[in-house]
MIDOSE-1310 file (N, C-alpha, C; in nm, 2 decimals, decimal comma, always signed):
residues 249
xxxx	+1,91/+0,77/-0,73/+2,02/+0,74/-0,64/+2,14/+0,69/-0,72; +2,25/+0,70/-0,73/+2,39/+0,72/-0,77/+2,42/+0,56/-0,72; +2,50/+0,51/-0,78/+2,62/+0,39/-0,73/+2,71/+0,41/-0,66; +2,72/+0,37/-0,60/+2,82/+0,39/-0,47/+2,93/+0,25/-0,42
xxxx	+3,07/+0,24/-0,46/+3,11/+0,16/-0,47/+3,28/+0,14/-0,38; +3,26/+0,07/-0,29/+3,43/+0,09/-0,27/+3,48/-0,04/-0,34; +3,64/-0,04/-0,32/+3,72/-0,14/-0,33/+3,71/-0,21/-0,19; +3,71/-0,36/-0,20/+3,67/-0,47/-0,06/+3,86/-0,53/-0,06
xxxx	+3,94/-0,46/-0,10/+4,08/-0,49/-0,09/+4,10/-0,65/-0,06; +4,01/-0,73/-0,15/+4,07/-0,87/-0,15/+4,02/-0,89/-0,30; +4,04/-1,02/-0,36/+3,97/-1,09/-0,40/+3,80/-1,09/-0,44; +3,76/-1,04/-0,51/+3,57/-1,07/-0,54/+3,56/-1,06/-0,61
xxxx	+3,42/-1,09/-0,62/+3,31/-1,08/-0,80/+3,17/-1,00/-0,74; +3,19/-0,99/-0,88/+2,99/-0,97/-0,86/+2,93/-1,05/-0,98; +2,84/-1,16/-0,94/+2,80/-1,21/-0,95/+2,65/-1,17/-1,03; +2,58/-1,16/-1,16/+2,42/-1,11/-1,24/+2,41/-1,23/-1,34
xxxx	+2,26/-1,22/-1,23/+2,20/-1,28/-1,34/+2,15/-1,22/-1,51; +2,12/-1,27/-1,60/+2,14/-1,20/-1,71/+1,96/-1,12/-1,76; +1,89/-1,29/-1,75/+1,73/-1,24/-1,80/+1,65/-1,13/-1,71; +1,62/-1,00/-1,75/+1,52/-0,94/-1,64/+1,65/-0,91/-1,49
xxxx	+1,77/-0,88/-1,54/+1,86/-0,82/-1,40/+1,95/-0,74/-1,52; +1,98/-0,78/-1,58/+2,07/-0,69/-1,67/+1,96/-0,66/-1,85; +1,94/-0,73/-1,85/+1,88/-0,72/-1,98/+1,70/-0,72/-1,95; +1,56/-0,68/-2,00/+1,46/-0,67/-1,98/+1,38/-0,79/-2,07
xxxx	+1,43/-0,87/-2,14/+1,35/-1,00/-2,15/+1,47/-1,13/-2,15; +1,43/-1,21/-2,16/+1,47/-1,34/-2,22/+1,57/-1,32/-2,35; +1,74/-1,35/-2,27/+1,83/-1,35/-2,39/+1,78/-1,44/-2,50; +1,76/-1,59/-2,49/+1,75/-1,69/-2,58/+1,59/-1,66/-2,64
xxxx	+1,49/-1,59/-2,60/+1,36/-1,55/-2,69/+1,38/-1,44/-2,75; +1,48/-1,36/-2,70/+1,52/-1,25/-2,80/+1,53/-1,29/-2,95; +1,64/-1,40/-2,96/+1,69/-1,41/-3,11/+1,60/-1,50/-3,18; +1,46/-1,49/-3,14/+1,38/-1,62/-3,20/+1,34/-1,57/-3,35
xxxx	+1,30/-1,39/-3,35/+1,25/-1,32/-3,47/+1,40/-1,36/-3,61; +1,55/-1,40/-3,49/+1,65/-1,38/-3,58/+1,62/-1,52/-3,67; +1,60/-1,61/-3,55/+1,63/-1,77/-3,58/+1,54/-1,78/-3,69; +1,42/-1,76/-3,67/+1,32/-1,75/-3,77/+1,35/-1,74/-3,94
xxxx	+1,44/-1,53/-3,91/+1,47/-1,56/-4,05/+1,58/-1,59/-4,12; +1,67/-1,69/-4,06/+1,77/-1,77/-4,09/+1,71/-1,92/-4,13; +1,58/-1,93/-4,12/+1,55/-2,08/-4,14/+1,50/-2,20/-4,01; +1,61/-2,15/-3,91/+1,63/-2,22/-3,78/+1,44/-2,28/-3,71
xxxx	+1,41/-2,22/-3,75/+1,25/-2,24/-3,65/+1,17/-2,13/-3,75; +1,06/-2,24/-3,73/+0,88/-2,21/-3,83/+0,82/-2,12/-3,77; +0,71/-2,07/-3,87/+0,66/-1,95/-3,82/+0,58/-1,99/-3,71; +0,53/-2,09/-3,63/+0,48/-2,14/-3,57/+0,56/-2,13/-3,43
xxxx	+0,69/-2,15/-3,44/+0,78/-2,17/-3,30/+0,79/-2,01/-3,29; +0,77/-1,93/-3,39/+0,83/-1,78/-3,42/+0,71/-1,72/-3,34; +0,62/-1,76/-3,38/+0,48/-1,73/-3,26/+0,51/-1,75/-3,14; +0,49/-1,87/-3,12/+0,50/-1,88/-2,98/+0,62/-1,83/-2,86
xxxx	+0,73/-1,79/-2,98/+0,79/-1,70/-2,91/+0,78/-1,59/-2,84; +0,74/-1,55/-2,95/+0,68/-1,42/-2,93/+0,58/-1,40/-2,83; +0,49/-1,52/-2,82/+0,40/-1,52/-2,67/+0,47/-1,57/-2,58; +0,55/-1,65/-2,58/+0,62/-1,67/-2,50/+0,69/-1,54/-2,42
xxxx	+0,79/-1,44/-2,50/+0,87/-1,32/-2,42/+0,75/-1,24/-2,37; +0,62/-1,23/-2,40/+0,52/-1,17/-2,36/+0,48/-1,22/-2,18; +0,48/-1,36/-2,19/+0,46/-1,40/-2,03/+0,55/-1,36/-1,97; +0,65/-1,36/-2,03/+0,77/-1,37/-1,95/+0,82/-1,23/-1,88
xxxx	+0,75/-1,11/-2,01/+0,83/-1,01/-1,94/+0,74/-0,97/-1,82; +0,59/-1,04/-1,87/+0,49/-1,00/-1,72/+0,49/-1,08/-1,59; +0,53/-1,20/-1,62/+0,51/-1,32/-1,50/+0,59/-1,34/-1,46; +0,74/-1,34/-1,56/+0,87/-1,38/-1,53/+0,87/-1,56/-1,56
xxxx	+0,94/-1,69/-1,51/+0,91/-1,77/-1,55/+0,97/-1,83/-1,35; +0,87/-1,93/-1,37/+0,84/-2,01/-1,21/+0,93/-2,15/-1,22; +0,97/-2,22/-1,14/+1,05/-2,37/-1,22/+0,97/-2,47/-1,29; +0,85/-2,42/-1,25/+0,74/-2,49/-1,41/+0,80/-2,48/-1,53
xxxx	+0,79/-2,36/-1,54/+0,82/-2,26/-1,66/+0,91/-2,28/-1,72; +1,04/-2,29/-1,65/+1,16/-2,32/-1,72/+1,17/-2,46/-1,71; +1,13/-2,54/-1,67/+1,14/-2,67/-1,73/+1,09/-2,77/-1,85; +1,00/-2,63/-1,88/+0,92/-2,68/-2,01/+0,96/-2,60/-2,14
xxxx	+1,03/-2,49/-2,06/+1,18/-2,39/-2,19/+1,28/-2,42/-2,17; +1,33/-2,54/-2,10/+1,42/-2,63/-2,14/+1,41/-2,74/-2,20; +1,32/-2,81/-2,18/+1,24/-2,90/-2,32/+1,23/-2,84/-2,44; +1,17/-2,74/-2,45/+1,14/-2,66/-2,59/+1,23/-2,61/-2,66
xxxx	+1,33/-2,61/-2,59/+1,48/-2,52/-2,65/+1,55/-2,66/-2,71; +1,56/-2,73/-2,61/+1,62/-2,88/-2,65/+1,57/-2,97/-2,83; +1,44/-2,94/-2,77/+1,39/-3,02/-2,86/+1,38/-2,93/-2,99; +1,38/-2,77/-3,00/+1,38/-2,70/-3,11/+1,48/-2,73/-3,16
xxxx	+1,66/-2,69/-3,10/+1,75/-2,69/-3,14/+1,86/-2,83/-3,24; +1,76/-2,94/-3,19/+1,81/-3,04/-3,23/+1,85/-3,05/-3,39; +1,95/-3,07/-3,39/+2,00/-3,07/-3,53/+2,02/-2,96/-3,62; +2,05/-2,85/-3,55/+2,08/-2,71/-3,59/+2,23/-2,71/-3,60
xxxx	+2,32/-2,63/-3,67/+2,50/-2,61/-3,66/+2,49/-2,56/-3,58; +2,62/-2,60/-3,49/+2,64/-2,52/-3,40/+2,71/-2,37/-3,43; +2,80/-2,38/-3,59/+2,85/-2,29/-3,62/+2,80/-2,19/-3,74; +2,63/-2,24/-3,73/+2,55/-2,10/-3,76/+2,49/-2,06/-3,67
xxxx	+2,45/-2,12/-3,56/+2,42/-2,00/-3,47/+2,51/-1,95/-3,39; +2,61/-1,96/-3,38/+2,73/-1,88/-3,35/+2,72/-1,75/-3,41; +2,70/-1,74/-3,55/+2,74/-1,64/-3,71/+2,57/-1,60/-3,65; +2,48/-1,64/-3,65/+2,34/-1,54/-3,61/+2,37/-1,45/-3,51
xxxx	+2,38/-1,56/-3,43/+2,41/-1,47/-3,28/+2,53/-1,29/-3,30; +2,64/-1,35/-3,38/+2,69/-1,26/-3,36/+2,68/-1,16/-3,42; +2,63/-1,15/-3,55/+2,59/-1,12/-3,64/+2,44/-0,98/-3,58; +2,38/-1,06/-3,52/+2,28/-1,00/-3,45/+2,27/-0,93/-3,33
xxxx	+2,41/-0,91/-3,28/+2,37/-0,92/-3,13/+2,36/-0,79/-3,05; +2,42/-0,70/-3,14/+2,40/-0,54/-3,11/+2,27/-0,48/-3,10; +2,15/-0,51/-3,23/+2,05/-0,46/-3,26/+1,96/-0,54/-3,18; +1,98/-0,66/-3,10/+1,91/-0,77/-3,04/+1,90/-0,78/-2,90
xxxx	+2,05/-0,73/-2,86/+2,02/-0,73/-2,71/+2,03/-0,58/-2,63; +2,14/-0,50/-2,71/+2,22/-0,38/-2,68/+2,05/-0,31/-2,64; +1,98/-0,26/-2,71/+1,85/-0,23/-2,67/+1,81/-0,27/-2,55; +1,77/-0,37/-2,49/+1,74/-0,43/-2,40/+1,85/-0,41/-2,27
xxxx	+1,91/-0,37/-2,26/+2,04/-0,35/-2,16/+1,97/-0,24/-2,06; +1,95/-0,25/-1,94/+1,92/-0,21/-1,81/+2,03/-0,08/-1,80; +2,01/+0,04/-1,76/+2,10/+0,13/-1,76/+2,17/+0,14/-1,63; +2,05/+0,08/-1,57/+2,12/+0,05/-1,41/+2,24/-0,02/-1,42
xxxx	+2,20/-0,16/-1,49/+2,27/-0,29/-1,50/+2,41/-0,25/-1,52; +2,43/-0,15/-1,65/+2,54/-0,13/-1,71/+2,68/-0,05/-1,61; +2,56/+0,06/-1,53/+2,64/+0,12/-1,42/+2,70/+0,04/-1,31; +2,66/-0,08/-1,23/+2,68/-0,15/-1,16/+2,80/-0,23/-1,23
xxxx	+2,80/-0,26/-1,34/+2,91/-0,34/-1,40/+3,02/-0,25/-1,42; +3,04/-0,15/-1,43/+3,09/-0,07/-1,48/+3,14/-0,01/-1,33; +3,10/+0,00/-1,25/+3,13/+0,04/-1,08/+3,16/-0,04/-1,02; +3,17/-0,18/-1,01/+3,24/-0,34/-1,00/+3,35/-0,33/-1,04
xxxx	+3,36/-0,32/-1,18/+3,52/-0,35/-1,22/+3,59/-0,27/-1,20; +3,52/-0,11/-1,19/+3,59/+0,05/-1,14/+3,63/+0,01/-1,00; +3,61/-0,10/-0,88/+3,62/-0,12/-0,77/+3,73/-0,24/-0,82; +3,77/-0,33/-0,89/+3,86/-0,39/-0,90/+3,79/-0,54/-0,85
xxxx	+3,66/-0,52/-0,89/+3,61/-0,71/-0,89/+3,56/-0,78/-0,99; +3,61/-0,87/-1,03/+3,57/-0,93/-1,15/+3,41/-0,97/-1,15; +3,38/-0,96/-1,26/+3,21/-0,92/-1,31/+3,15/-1,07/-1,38; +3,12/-1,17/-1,32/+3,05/-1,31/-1,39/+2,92/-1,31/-1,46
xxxx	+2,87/-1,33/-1,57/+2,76/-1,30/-1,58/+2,72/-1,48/-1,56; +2,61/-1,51/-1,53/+2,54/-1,65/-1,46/+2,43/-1,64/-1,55; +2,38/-1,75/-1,63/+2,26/-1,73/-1,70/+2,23/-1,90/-1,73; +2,08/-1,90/-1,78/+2,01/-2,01/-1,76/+2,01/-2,03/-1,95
xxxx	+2,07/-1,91/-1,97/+2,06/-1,87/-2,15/+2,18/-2,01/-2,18; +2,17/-2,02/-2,32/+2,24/-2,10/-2,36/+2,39/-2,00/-2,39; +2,52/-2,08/-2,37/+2,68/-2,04/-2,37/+2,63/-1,95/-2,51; +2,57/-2,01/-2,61/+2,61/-1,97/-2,81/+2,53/-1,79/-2,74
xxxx	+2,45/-1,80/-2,67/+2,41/-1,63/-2,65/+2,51/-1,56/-2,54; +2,49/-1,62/-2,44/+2,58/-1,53/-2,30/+2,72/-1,51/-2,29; +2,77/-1,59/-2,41/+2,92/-1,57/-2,40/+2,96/-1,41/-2,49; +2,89/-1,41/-2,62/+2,90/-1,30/-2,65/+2,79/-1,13/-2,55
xxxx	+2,73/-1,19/-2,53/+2,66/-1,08/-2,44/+2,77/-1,04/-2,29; +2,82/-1,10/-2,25/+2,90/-1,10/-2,16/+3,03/-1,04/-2,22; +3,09/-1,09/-2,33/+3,22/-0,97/-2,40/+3,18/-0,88/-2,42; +3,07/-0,80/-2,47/+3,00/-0,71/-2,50/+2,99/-0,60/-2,38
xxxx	+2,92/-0,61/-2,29/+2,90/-0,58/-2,18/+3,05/-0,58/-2,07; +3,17/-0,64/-2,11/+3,28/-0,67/-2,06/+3,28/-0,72/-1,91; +3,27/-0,87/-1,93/+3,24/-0,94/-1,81/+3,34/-1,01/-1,79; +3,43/-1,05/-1,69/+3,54/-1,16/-1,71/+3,48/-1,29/-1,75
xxxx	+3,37/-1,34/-1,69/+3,39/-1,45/-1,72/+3,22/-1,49/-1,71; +3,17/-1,59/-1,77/+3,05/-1,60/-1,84/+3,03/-1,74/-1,76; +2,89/-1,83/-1,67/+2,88/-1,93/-1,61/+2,70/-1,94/-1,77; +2,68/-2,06/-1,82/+2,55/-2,04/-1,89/+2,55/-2,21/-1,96
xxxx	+2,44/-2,23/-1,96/+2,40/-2,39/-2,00/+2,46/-2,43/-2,11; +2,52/-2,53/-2,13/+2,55/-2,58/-2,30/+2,52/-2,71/-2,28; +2,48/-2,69/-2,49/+2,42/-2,77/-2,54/+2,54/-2,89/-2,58; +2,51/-3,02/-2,59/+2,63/-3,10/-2,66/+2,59/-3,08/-2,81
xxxx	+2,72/-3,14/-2,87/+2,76/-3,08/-2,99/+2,87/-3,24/-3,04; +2,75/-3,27/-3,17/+2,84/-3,39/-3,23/+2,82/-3,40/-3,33; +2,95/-3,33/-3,43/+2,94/-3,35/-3,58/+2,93/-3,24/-3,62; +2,94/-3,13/-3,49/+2,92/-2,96/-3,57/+2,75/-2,92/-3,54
xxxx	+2,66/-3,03/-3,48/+2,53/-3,03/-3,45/+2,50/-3,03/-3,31; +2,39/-2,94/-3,28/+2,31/-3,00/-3,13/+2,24/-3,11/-3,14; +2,27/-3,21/-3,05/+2,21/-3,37/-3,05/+2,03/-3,31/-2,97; +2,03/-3,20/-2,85/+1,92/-3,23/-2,83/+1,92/-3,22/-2,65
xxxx	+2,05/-3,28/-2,65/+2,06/-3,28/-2,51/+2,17/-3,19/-2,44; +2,12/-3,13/-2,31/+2,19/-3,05/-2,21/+2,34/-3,10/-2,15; +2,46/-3,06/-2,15/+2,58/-3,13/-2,11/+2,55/-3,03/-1,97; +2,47/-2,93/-1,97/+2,51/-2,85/-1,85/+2,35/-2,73/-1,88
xxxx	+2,30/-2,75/-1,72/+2,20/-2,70/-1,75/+2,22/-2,57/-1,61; +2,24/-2,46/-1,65/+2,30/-2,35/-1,54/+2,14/-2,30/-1,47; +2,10/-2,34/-1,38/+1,99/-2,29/-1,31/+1,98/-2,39/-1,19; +1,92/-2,33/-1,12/+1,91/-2,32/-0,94/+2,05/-2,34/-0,90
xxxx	+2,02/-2,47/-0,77/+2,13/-2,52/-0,73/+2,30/-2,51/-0,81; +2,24/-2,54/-0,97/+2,36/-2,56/-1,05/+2,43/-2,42/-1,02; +2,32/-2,35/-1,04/+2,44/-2,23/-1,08/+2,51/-2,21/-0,95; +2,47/-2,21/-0,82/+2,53/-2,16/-0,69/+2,66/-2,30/-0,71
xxxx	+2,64/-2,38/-0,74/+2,74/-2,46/-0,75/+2,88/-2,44/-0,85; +2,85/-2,37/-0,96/+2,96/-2,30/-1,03/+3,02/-2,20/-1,01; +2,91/-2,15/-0,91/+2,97/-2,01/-0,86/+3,10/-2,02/-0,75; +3,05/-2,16/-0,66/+3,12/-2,19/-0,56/+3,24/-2,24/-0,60
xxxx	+3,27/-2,32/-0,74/+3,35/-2,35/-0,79/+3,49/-2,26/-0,86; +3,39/-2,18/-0,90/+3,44/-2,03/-0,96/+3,56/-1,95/-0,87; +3,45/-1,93/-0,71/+3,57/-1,90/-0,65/+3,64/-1,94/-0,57; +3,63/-2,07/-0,56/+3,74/-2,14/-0,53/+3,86/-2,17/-0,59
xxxx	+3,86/-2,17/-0,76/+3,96/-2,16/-0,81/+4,03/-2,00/-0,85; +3,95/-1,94/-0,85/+4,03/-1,77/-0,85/+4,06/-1,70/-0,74; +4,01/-1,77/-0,61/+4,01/-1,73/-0,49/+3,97/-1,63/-0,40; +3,82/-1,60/-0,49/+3,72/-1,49/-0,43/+3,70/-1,56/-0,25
xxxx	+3,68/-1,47/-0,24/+3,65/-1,47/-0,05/+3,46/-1,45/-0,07; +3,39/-1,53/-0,08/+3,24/-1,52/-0,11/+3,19/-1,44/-0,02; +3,21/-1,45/+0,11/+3,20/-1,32/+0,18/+3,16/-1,15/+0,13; +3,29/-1,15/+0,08/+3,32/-1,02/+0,03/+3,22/-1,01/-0,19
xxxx	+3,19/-1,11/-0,20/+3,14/-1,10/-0,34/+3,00/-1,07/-0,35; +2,93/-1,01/-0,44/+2,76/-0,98/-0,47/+2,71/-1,06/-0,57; +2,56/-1,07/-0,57/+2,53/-1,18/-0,64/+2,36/-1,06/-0,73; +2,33/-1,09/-0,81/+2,19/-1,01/-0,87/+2,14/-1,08/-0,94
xxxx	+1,99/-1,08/-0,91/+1,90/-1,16/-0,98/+1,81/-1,08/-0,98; +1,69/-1,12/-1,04/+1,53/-1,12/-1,03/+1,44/-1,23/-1,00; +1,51/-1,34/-0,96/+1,38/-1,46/-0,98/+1,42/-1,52/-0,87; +1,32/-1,61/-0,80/+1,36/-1,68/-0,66/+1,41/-1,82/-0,70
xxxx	+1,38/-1,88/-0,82/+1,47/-1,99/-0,88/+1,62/-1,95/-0,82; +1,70/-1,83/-0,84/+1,82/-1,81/-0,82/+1,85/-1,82/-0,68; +1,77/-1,82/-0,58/+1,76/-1,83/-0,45/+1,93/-1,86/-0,34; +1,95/-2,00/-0,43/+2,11/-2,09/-0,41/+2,19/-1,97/-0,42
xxxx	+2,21/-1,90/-0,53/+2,28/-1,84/-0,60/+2,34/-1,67/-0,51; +2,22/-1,65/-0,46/+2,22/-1,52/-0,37/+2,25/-1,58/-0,26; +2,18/-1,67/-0,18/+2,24/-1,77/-0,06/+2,39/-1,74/-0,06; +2,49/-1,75/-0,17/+2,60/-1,81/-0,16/+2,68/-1,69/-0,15
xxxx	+2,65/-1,58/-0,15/+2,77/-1,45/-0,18/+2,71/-1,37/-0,05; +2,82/-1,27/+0,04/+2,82/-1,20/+0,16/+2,71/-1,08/+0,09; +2,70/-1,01/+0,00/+2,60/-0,93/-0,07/+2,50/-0,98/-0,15; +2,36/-1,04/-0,13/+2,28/-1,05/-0,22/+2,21/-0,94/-0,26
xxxx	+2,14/-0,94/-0,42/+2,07/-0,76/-0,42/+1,95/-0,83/-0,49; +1,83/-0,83/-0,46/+1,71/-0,86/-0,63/+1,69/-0,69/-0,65; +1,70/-0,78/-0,78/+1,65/-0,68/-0,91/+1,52/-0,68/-1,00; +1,46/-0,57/-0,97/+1,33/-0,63/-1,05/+1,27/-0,74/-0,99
xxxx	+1,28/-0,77/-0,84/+1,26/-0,89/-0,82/+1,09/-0,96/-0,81; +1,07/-1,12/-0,88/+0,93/-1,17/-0,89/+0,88/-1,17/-0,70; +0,75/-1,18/-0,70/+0,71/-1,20/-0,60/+0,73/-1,26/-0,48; +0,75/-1,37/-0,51/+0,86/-1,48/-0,39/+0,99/-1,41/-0,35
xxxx	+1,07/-1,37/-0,43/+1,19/-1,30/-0,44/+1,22/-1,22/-0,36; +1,08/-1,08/-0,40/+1,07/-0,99/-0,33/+1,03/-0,99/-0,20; +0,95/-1,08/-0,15/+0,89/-1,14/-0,03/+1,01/-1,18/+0,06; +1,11/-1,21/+0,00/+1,24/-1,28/+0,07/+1,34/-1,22/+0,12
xxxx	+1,38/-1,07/+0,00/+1,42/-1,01/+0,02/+1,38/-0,88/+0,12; +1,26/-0,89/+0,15/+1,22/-0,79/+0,23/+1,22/-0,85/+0,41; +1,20/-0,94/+0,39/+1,22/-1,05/+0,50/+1,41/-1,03/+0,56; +1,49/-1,06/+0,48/+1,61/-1,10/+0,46/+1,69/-0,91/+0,46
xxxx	+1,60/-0,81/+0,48/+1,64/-0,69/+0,43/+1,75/-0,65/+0,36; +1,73/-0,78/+0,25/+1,80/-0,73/+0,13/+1,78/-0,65/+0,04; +1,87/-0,55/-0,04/+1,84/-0,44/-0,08/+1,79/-0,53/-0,22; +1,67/-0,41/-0,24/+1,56/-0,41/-0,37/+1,59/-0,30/-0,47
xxxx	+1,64/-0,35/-0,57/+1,68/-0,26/-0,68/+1,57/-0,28/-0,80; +1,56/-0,13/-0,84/+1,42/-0,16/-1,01/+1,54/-0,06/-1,10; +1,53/-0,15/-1,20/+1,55/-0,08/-1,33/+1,43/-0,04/-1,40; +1,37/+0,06/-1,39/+1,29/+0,09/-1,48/+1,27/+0,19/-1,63
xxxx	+1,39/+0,17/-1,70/+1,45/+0,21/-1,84/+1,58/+0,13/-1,83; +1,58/+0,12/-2,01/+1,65/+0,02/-2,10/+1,78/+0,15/-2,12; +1,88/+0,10/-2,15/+2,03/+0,18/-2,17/+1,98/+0,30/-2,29; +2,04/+0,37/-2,25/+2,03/+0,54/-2,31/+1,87/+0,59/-2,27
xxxx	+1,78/+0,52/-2,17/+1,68/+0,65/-2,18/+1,74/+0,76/-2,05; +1,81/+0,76/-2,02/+1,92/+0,88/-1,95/+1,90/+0,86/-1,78; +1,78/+0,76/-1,71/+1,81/+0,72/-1,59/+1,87/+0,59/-1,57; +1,92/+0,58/-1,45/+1,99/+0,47/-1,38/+1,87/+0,41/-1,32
xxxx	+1,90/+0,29/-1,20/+1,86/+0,22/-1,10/+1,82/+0,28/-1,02; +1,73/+0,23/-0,95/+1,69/+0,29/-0,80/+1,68/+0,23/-0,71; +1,68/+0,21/-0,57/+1,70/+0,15/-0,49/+1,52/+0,15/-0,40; +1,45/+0,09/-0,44/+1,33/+0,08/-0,40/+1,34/+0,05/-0,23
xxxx	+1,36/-0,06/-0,21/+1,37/-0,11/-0,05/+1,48/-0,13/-0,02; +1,53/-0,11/+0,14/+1,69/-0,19/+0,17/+1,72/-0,11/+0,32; +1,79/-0,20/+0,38/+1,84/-0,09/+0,52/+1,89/+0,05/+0,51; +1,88/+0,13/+0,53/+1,91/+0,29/+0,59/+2,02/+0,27/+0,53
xxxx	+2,14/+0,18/+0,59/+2,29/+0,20/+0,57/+2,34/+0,11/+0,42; +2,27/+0,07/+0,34/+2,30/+0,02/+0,24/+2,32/+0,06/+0,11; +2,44/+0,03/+0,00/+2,41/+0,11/-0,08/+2,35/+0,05/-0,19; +2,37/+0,12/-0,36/+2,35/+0,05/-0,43/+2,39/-0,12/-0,45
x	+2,50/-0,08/-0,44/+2,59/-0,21/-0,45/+2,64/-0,26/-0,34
């Protein structure tokens, strides 16, 4: 099924999540092979990375989950530059994430701004990944956790930790100062963590969505979208579940 998209002749966004809605693992476990051979993290953290994007791409992560990959991230990053992983990240980010890119995802972004609404990307990833993943992908504007930063160093601790509630709260903030009509704006996820986040926009859509998610969304006859291929294997998105009259987007 094709994308199908008008112009809403006001003000909007569309609102995506990044992990498993646009991209098929974990932005910030992606660059763990990079972090590794920059020094950043032991072959030990380099492991469990690795088992780590392994749960993740099958289980997804639950708010257990991420609150113990927000400890872990915290407590890895401590005392790292902040202006080498900047140069990793960017340095890496074609061969690192471009792969991983949802072909669906790319069409819907790409059919958003073709309709004249600015494109947010929302993520639980740290700013030093989503900001460049988001120019890349050409998103106006990037909502994502940051770390503080004293002396050119991460101290350890979160100034802004973008997940659940938070993020529907940025979003609300978001458009209030650009003066989206939330009504009229869409919101994309995969995970019921994001729950706030879809709450808050007249279009909610899951993607790929986990169990609870999906459960909610079929309840709520919200449209159910699967990306099942990464950018260039030559299909798009499909529209799994959703009312009769709904479209892609």
């Amino acid at each position: 099924m094709g994308s199908s998209v008008e112009s809403d002749r006001t003000i909007a966004a569309a609102f995506f999540d990044l992990d498993k809605t646009i991209i098929s693992r974990s932005s910030t476990l992606a660059f763990g092979p990079s972090f590794y051979r920059h020094g950043l993290i032991s072959r030990g953290d380099a492991i469990r990375t690795v088992f780590a994007q392994l749960v993740f791409r099958i289980a997804g992560a639950d708010h257990q989950q991420m609150e113990r990959i927000r400890s872990q991230v915290a407590n890895i990053c401590r005392g790292w530059q902040a202006d080498q992983v900047h140069e990793i990240v960017s340095r890496h980010l074609d061969e690192t994430i471009l792969p991983l890119v949802y072909e669906g995802a790319q069409r819907l972004i790409a059919a958003h701004g073709s309709a004249g609404r600015d494109v947010v990307i929302v993520s639980t990833s740290g700013m030093e990944m989503v900001a460049p993943i988001g120019h890349m992908l050409g998103a106006s504007e990037v909502i994502a956790t940051r770390m503080e930063v004293a002396d050119g160093c991460y101290t350890g601790e979160m100034e802004f930790w973008a997940y659940g509630e938070a993020k529907a709260r940025r979003v609300r903030e978001l458009a209030a100062a650009r003066g989206y009509r939330l009504a009229d704006c869409y919101a994309y996820s995969d995970s019921v963590t994001d729950l706030p986040m879809l709450e808050a926009v007249g279009h909610p859509r899951a993607v790929n969505p986990d169990r609870a998610l999906r459960r909610i969304a079929r309840e709520r006859q919200w449209p159910v979208l699967v990306f099942g291929t990464r950018s260039g294997a030559g299909q798009a998105g499909r529209e799994e579940s959703a009312p009769a009259t709904a479209s892609i987007v």
